[in-house]
ZAMARGU-4260 file (C-alpha; in steps of 0.2 Angstrom, whole numbers, plus 5000, padded with zeros to 4 digits):
<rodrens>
0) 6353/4987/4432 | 6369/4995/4435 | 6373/5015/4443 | 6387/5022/4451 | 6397/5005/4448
5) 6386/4994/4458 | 6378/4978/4452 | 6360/4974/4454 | 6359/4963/4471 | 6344/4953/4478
10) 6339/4967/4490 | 6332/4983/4490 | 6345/4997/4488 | 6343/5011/4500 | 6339/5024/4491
15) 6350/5040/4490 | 6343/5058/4491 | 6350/5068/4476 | 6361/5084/4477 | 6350/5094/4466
20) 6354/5112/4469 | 6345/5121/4484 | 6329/5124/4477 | 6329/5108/4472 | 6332/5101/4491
25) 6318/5109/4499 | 6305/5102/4489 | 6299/5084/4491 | 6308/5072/4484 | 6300/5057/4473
30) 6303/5040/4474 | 6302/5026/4461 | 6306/5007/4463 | 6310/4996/4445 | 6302/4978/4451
35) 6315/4966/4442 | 6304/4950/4434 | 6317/4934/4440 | 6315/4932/4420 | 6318/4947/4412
40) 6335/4952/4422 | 6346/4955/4405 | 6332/4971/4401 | 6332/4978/4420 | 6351/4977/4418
45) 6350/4989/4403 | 6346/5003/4415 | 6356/5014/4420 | 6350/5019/4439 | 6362/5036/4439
50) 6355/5041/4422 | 6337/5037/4427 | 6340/5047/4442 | 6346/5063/4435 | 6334/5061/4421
55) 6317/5060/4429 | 6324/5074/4442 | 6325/5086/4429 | 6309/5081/4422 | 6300/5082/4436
60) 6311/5099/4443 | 6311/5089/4461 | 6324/5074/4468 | 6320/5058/4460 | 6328/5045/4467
65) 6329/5026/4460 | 6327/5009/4471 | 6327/4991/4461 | 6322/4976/4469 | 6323/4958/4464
70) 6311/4954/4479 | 6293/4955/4471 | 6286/4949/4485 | 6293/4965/4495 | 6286/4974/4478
75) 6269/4970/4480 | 6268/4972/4499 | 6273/4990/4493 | 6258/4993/4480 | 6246/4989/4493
80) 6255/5003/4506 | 6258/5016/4490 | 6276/5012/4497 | 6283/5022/4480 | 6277/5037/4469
85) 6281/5028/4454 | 6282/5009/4451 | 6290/5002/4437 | 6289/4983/4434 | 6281/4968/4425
90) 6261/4967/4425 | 6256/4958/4442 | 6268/4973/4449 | 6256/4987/4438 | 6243/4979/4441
95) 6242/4978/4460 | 6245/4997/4462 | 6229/5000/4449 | 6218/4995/4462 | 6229/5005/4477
100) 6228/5024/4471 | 6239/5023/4455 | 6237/5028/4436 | 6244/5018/4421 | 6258/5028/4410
105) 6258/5014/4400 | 6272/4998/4395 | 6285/4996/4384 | 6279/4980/4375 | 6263/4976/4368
110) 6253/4962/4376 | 6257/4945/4375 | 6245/4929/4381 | 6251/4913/4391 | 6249/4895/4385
115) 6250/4880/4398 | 6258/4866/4386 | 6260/4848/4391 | 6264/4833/4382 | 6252/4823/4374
120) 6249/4809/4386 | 6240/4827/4398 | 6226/4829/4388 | 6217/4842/4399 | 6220/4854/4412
125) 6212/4843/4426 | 6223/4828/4420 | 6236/4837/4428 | 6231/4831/4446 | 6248/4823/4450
130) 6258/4828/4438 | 6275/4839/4435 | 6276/4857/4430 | 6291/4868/4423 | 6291/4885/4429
135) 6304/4900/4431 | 6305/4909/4448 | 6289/4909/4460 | 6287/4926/4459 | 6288/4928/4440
140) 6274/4931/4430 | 6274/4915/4420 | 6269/4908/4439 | 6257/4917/4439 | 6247/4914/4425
145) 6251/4895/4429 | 6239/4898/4446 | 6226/4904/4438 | 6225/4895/4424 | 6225/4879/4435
150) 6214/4889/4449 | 6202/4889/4434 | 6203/4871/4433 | 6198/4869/4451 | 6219/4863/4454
155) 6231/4873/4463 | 6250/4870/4462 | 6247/4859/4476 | 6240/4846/4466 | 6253/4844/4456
160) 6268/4829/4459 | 6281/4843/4459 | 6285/4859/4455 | 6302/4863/4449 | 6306/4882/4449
165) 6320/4886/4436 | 6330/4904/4432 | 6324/4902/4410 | 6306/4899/4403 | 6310/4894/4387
170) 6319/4879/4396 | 6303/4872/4402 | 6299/4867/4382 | 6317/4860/4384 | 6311/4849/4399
175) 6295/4841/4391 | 6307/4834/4376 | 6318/4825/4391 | 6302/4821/4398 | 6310/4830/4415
180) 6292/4839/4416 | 6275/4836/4411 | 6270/4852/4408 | 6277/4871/4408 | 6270/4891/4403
185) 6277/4901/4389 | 6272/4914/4381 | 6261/4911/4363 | 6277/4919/4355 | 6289/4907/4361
190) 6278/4893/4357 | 6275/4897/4341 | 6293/4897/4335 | 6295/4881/4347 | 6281/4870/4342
195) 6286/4873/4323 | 6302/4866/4325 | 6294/4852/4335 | 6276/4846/4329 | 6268/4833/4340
200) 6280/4833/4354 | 6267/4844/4366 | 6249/4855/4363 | 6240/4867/4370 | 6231/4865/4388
205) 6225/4883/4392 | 6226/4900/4385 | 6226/4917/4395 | 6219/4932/4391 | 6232/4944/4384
210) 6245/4952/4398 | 6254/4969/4396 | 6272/4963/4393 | 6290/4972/4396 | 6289/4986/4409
215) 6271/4993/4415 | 6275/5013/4423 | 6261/5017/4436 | 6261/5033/4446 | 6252/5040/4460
220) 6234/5048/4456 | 6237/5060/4471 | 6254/5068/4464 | 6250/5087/4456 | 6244/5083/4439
225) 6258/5093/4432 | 6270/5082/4440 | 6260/5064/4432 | 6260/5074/4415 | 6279/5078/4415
230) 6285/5061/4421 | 6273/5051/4408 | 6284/5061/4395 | 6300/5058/4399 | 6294/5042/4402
235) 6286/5040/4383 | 6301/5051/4375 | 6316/5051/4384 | 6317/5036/4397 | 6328/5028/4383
240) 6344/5038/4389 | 6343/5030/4404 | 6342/5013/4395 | 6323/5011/4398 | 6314/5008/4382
245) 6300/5020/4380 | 6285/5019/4388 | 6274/5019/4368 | 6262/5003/4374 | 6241/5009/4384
250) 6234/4993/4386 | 6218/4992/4391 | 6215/4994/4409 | 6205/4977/4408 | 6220/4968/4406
255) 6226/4973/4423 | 6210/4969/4431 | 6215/4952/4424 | 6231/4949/4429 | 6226/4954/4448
260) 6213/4943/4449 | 6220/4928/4442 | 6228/4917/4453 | 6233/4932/4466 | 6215/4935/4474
265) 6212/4925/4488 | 6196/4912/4489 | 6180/4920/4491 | 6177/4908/4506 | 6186/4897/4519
270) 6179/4881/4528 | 6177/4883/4545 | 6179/4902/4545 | 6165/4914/4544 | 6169/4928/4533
275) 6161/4946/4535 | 6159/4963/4527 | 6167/4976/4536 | 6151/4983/4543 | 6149/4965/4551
280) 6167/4966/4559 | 6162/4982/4567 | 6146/4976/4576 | 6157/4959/4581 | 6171/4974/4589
285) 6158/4982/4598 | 6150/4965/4606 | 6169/4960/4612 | 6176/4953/4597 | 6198/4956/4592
290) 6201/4959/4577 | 6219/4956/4573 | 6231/4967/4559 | 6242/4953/4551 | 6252/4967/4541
295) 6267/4974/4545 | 6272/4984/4560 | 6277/4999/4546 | 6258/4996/4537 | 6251/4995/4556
300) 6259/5011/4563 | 6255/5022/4546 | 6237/5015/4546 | 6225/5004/4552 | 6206/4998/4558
305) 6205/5010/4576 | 6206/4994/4589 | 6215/4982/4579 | 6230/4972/4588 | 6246/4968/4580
310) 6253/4951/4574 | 6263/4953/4559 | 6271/4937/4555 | 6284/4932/4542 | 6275/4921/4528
315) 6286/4911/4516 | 6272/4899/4510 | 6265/4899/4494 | 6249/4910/4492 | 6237/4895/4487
320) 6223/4887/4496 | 6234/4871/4499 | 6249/4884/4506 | 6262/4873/4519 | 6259/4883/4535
325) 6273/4876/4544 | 6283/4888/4530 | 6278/4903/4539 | 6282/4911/4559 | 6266/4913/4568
330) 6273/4915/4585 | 6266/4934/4584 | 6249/4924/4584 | 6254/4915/4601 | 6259/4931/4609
335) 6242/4939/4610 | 6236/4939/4626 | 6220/4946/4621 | 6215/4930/4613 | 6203/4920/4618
340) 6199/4903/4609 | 6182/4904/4616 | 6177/4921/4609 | 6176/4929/4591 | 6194/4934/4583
345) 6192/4944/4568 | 6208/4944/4555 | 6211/4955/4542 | 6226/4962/4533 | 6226/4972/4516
350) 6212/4967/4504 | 6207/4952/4496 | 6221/4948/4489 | 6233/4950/4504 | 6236/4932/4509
355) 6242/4935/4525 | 6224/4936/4535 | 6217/4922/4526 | 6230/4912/4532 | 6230/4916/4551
360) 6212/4914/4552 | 6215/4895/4543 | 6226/4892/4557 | 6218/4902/4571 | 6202/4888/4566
365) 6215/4874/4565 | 6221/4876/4584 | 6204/4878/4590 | 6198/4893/4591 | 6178/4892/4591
370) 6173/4908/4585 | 6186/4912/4570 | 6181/4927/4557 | 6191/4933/4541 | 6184/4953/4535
375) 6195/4947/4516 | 6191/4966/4511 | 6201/4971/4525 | 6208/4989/4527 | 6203/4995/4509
380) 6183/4987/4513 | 6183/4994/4530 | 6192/5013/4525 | 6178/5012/4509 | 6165/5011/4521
385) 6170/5026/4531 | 6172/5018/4545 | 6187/5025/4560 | 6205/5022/4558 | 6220/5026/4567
390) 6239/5028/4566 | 6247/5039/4554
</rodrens>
């Protein structure tokens, strides 16, 4: 994605408020973020960030500005805080902000469905215990579908031998001819034309249910609806200006629902932990029980369960049942002096599948503490519920 001259980087750009005109300055200015799939980058690098800029703000009559991140993890953090007005990204991205106060505009390529191809000698998905796996960027869509089509298996990517994490998909068919990998995702349309130009060298392990492909556009259900209405236009009619190909594709909200439980939801239980509903964690607050916010400071301060204490930490492991906890900085943890490893510590962070409390509360049991609880519906359960908040 180029504008103004600049390359795309790894990071967020600050984004930069428009010189619209004076009316346009006092009203409140609109932000979008394009979510950049690690395997799409030759389509995100189509758009022009200037022209998208000047495009949407005339659309919408307000300032518009235009962020891009390669960072999906910073992405989804963003869909469970409404961190943008508009999000525009890859399906896990869309799908995410659906269940956090956002409507579908739609996507610019139909739906596609994931295959897990091994070579022959894998006959099954469970025979993939100890084997190796091809797969583009962790936090691409291909991954993915490759943890929840082995979660459905009862594997997690922690089974496997190894897993090698490339830049190009279509490479992982590449790697099973040099017998460099056992297995690797694609797409059904890139198998197709691979497996015909080379019959027998692999099958068909798993199939997913159809995923929204190219760019999903979600917008927040709270902005006026005149606002929503003019941005899905120029979304379906003249986003191609700006190098963004329309917006012509509604899949069916089901589709989403998919893609956010599969392989992103965290377990519905964890050994040695009790987990509780959100009334539960209340009746434990009022016998003397912590309950500790694992999100970050900016989610803490803007919201969060009245009495919680902080300790956001900086997690790096993988978001799997068998995740490496020495990947990830849990000093916050060990600065709580309110802890007690003798008295009940609740964790919970931004909904089931936010990672973050899960983890804490597996290591808070792993240390020692006695009395360890995890309230997996966290904020979203316990702001459901009616029941107080602070911050803000």
């Amino acid at each position: 994605m180029t504008g103004h001259g600049r390359p795309l980087g790894t990071r967020m750009w600050a984004a930069a408020v428009l010189l619209a005109g004076a009316a346009c300055s006092a009203q409140a200015q609109l932000t979008v973020v394009v979510a950049v799939e690690p395997t799409a980058k030759k389509a995100a690098h189509t758009i022009v960030r200037s022209a998208a800029e000047s495009g949407l703000s005339r659309a919408a009559g307000q300032p518009v500005t235009v962020t891009a991140s390669e960072d999906l993890a910073d992405v989804m953090r963003a869909t469970r805080s409404a961190g943008f007005d508009v999000f525009i990204g890859p399906a896990q991205v869309a799908a995410s902000a659906l269940q956090r106060g956002y409507e579908l505009v739609g996507a610019t390529q139909k739906s596609d469905r994931y295959l897990l191809v091994a070579v022959p000698q894998v006959e099954s998905v469970a025979a993939m215990q100890g084997r190796r796996l091809y797969l583009p960027q962790q936090d691409s869509v291909y991954t993915y579908m490759a943890r929840g089509l082995l979660n459905e298996a009862g594997l997690s990517l922690q089974s496997l031998r190894s897993v090698q994490y490339e830049k190009f998909p279509q490479a992982g068919l590449t790697a099973l001819t040099l017998s460099t990998a056992d297995a690797t995702v694609v797409r059904e349309d890139e198998w197709a034309e691979w497996s015909a130009a080379h019959p027998k060298a692999a099958h068909v392990l798993a199939t997913s249910q159809p995923v929204p492909g190219g760019f999903s556009v979600v917008v927040r259900k709270d902005l006026p609806a005149d606002t929503r209405g003019k941005l899905a236009q120029w979304f379906g009619t003249a986003s191609s200006g700006a190098g963004l190909a329309a917006v012509a594709v509604r899949p069916d909200p089901g589709e989403y629902r998919r893609v956010a439980e599969l392989g992103l939801f965290t377990p519905v239980s964890l050994p040695g932990v009790n987990r509780v509903s959100a009334k539960e964690a209340q009746d434990l607050l009022a016998r003397g029980a912590v309950l500790v916010d694992t999100r970050t400071e900016k989610e803490y301060k803007a919201k969060r369960i009245r009495g919680a204490v902080l300790a956001a930490y900086v997690e790096k492991s993988l978001k799997d049942v068998a995740f490496n906890a020495a990947q990830d900085d849990f000093q916050s943890l060990d600065k709580l002096t309110q802890l007690d490893k003798a008295k009940p510590v609740i964790f919970a962070c931004n909904g089931a599948e936010c990672w973050k409390s899960y983890k804490a509360a597996k290591v808070a049991a792993s240390r020692g503490f006695t009395s360890v609880h995890w309230l997996r519906g966290g904020l979203p359960e316990w702001d459901a519920q009616g029941l107080p908040t602070e911050g803000g």
